[in-house]
N, C-alpha and C positions, 0 to 999 in steps of 0.2 A: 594754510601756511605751515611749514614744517620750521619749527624755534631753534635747529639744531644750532643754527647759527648765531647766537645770542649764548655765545660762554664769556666765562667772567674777563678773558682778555679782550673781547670784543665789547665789551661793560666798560670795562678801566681806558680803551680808547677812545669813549664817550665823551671823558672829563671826569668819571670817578674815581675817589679813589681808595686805596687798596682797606680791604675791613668788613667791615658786618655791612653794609650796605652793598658789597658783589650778591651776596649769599641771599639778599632780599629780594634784587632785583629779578634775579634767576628763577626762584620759586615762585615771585607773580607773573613771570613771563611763561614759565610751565605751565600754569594752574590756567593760561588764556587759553591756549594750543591754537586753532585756528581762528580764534577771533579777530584779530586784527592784522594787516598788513604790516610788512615790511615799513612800509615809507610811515603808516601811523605809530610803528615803534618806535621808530628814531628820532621822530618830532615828539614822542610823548618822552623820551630820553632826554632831548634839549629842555624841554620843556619844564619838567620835573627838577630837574637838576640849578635851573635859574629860578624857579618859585618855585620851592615845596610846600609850601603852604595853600598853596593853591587844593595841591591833591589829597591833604588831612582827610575829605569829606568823601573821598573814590575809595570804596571799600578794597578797591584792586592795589594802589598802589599807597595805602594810607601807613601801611608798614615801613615801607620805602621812604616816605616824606618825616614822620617819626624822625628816624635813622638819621636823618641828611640834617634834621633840626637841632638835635643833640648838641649839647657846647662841645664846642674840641676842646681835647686838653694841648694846649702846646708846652712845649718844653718851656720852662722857667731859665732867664735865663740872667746867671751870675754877674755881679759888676764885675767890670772891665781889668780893676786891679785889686789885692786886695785890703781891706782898710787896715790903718795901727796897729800894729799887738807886739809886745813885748817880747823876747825871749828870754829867758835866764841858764847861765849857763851854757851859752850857744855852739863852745870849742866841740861839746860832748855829744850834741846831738845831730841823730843823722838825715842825710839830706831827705830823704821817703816821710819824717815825722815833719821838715820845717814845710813840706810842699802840701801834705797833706793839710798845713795849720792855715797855707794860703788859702788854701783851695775854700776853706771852714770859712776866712772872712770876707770872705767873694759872696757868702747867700745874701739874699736881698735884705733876710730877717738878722741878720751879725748886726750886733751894737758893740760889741769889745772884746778884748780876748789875752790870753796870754800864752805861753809854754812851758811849762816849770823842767828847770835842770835835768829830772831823770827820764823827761820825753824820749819816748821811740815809734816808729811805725805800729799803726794801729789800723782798724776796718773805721772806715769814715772819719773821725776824729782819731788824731792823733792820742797814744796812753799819753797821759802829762799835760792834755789839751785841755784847755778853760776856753769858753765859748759863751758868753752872754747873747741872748736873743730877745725880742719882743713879743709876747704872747705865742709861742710858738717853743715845742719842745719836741727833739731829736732823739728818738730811741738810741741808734745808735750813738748818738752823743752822750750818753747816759753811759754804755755798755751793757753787755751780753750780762755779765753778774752784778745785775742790779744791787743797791745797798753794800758793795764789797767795803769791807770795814778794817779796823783794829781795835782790839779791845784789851785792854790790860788790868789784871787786878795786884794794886799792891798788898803784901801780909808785913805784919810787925813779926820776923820770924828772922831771922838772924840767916844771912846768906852762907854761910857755913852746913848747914844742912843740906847742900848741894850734893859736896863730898859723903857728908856722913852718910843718907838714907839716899844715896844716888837710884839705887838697884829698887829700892821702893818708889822713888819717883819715875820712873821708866816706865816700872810696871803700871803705874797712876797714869801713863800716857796711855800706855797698849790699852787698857781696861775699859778708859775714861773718853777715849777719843776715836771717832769713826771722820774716814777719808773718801773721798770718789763715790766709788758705787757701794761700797760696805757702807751700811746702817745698824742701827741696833734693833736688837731682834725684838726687844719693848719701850719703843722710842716713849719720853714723857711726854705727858697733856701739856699747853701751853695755851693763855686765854684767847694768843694772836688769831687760834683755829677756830675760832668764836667769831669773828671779822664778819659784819653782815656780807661784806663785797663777796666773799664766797658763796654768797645766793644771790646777789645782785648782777653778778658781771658775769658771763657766761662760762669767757676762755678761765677765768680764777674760777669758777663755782669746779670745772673739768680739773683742777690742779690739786684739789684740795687733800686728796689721798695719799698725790705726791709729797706733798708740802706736810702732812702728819707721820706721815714714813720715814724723814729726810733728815726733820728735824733737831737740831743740839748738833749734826755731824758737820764736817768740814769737805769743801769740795777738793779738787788736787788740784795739781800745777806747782803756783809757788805758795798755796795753802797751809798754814801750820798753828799746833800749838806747842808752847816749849814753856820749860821754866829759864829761868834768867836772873843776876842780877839786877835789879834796879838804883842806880843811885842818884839821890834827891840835891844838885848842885847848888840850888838858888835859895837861901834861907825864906827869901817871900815868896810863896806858893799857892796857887789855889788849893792845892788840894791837904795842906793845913799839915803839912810833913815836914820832922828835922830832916836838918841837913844827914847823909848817911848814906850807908847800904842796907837793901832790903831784899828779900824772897820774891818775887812777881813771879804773875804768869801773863803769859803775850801772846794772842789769837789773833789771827788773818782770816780768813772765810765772807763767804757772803750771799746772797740767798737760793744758793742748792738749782737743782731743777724748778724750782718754779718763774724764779726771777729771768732763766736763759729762757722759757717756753714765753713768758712773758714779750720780753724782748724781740725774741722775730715772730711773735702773732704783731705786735703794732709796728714793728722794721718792715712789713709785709704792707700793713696796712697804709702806713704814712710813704711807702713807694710807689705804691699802689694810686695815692691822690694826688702827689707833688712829684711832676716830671721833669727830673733834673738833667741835665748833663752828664755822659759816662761818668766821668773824674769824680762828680761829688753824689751820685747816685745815693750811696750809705748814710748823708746827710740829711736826708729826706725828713720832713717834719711833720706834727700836723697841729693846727691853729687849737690854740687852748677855747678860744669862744666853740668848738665844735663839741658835738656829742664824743667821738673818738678821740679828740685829744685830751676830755676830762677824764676819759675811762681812764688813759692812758696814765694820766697823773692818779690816781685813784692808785691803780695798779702798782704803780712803781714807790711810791709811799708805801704799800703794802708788804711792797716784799722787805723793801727796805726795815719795815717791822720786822721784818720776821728773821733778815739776816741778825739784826741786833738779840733776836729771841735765841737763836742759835747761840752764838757768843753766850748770850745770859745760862742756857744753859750747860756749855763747854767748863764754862768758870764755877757753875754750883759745884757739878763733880767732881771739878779737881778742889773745890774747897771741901768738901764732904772727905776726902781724903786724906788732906793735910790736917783736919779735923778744927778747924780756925774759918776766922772770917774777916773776906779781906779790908782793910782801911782805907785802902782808897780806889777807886775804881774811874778809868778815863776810856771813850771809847769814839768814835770819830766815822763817817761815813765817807768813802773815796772814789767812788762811782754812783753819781745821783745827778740831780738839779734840785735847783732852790731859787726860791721865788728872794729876790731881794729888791735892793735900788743902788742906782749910780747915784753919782755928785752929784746928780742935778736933781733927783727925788724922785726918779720916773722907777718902773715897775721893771726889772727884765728879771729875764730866766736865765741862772746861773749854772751851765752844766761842766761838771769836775769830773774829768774822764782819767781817772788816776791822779786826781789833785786832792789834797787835803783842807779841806777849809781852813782861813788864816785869815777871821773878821778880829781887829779888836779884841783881846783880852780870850782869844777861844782857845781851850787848849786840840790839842790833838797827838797824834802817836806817828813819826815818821819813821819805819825801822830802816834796819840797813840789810844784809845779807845772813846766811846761817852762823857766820863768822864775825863780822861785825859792829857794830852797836846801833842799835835804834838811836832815836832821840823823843822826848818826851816836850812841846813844843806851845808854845804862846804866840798867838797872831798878831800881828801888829798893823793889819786894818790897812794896808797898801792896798792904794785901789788900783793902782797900774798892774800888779798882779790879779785884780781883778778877786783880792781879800783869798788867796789860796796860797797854796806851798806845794810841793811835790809831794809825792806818797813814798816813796821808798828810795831803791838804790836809782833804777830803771835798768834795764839791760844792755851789754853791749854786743854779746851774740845771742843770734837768734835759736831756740832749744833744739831745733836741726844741727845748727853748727857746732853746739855744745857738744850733742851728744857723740857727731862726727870727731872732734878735732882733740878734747878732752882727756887722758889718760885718768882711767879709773882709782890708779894704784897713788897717782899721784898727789888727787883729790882729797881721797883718804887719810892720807898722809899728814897735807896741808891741814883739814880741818881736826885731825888728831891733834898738830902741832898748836893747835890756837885755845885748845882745850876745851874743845866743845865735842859733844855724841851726839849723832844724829840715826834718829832710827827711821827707815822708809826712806825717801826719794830717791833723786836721781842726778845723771851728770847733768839735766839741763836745770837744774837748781844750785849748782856749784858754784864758788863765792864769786871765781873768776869769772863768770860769765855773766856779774852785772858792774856796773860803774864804781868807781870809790865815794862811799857815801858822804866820808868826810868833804872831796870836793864838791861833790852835790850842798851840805849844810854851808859850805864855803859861800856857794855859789846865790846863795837865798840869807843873808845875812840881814839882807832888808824888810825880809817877812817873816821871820819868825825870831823869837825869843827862845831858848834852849833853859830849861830848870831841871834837867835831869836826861837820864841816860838808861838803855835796857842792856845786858851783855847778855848773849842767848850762850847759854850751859849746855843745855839738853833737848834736843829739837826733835821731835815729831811731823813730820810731812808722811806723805802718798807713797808708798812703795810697796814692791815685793814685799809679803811674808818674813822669808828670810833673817829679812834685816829688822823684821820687829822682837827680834826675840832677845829679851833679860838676857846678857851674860851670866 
């Protein structure tokens, strides 16, 4: 018998179908060549295809019945509408972030959710999106810069020194602070590099050189450290401060290259085992009971270490500097999950995709723009927000449009007039081109308490050369 006629389109109009099991059939029908007839193929096709189990024990076609026995994976498939969840600030946000939030409480695994004021379009979860799950955590519901932070150190130093040693403190940025791909050419030790999981975990143990190289710097975007005003409004404080103006320094960053390689090795992975629908594809999870979803958690607590180790070391230098040490120090995680519980006492997983936790009495740092004021902030335990706040201003054009639409001359201009120096970035970090923060803190009145305020002086971000240099 000549097989020629036994290709995989005359397989597939057998009843198979399309996959690793064409590729089978074909190479045990090569490997017979004139054994068997026509008519006993085709009944050994019927055959095989309604009982595979049958041919486990035919060394001919045991590959083939294997193959056919395999669980399929079918698509997972979304509830019908999606459940509850709050929005706040809803005038401001656009329609790609509230569709993307439906799309989040369609998974089978959503127990609750919310949207804080300065939400925008994001990859799977919306920035600004809160997302509560049951044993089940979403890479990309986390995000790409795992543990992305803020962290601030207050000094007892009279905000007056702004003006006077400005040109010293500039220089205390350019010296003190590494952005994007610049590092420091003798990054410091830090214990976080000690972390068993770097022998434990494969894809961390591969990161480890990065993650010692990277170290103390800050990534780009809308990444910065700046000095600033601080003023302390609220006479009862946790952090044990008069009323007043003070010195601070104010960092953004978060865990470098390790956290983003992090990120889409298990984005990879958890797509890879949960077959979603196009729309929520980036949602993809994997069950915390599995070996891969504790790495995953493992992992992302790790970096999350290690962003806050940065920040720890961003703040030694400039405090090495200023030759003092700061009084008070507040710092807050804005891209994470967290294990907590609803009203009812149950266990979910709480992930903050540019939200700032706001449990009860927590403080946190929500800034505004290069131009306009942080807020320094107390949670007040709204669970309809799902215990979060927003994280910053959020944007309202996209760093495309910015950088399209923007006049540079007149940027400059604006944040001259506000009296702030900015060294490094860019048009799509321009104040215009995120939301008014104040209506954002307007907007969240119910979740957070406000004890004080940041005013950024002297900003530090990611830029050209050029623009880092000392007048």
């Amino acid at each position: 018998m000549k097989n020629n006629k036994y290709t995989g389109e005359y397989i597939k109009n057998q009843g198979f179908s399309e996959g690793k099991i064409i590729g089978e059939l074909l190479d045990a029908l090569d490997s017979l060549k004139d054994e068997m007839s026509e008519s006993e193929v085709d009944y050994i096709l019927t055959d095989l295809k309604n009982d595979p189990v049958k041919y486990l024990s035919d060394n001919r076609f045991k590959s083939s019945a294997e193959e056919l026995l395999k669980p399929v994976d079918l698509v997972l498939q979304l509830k019908d509408t999606p459940d509850p969840y709050k929005v706040y600030g809803a005038d401001g946000i656009e329609e790609g972030a509230l569709k993307q939030m439906e799309i989040a409480m369609r998974l089978p695994i959503a127990r609750t959710g919310a949207l804080m004021a300065d939400a925008h379009q994001g990859y799977g979860l919306p920035i600004g999106g809160v997302l509560a799950t049951e044993n089940s955590i979403i890479p990309y519901g986390v995000g790409v810069d795992i543990g992305c932070r803020m962290c601030m150190s207050i000094y007892e130093i009279s905000d007056t020194v702004i003006e006077e040693r400005k040109n010293d403190l500039k220089k205390m940025l350019i010296d003190n602070a590494r952005f994007g791909r610049e590092t420091f050419k003798k990054p410091k030790d830090h214990q976080i590099l000690d972390s068993n999981l770097f022998k434990e975990i494969d894809v961390i143990r591969k990161l480890k050189d990065k993650a010692a190289s990277q170290i103390g710097s800050s990534g780009g975007g809308n990444h910065f450290v700046e000095f600033g005003v601080t003023t302390i409004n609220s006479p009862d404080n946790e952090l044990n401060l008069a009323e007043g103006r003070y010195l601070a320094v104010l960092s953004h960053s978060g865990s470098r290259g390790m956290g983003a390689a992090i990120a889409n090795h298990y984005t990879k992975l958890a797509m890879s085992k949960c077959d979603l629908p196009k729309e929520a594809k980036h949602l993809a999870w994997l069950d915390l009971d599995t070996e891969e979803g504790q790495e995953y958690w493992l992992a992302m607590n790790l970096a999350g270490d290690y962003a806050s180790a940065c920040h720890h070391q961003i703040h030694e230098r400039m405090a090495v500097g200023l030759r003092a040490n700061p009084i008070a120090m507040i710092e807050n995680h804005h891209n994470f999950a967290w294990k907590e519980q609803d009203d009812f006492g149950n266990e979910i997983i709480v992930h903050r995709k540019g939200a700032t936790p706001a449990g009860k009495g927590v403080l946190g740092i929500i800034p505004g723009t290069m131009t306009e004021p942080g807020f320094i902030v107390r949670g007040k335990g709204n669970s309809t927000s799902v215990n979060s706040a927003s994280h910053g201003a959020g944007r309202v054009m996209s760093r495309t449009r910015a950088k399209n639409t923007l006049d540079a001359k007149s940027v400059s201009n604006y944040i001259t007039n506000a009296g702030v120096e900015v060294i490094g970035s860019g048009l799509d970090e321009a104040p215009m081109a995120y939301k008014n923060i104040h209506d954002v803190m307007d907007a969240q009145k119910d979740l957070v308490d406000i004890i004080g305020t940041f005013q950024p002086r002297i900003v530090r971000m990611c830029g050209d050369k050029k623009f880092k240099e000392v007048d």
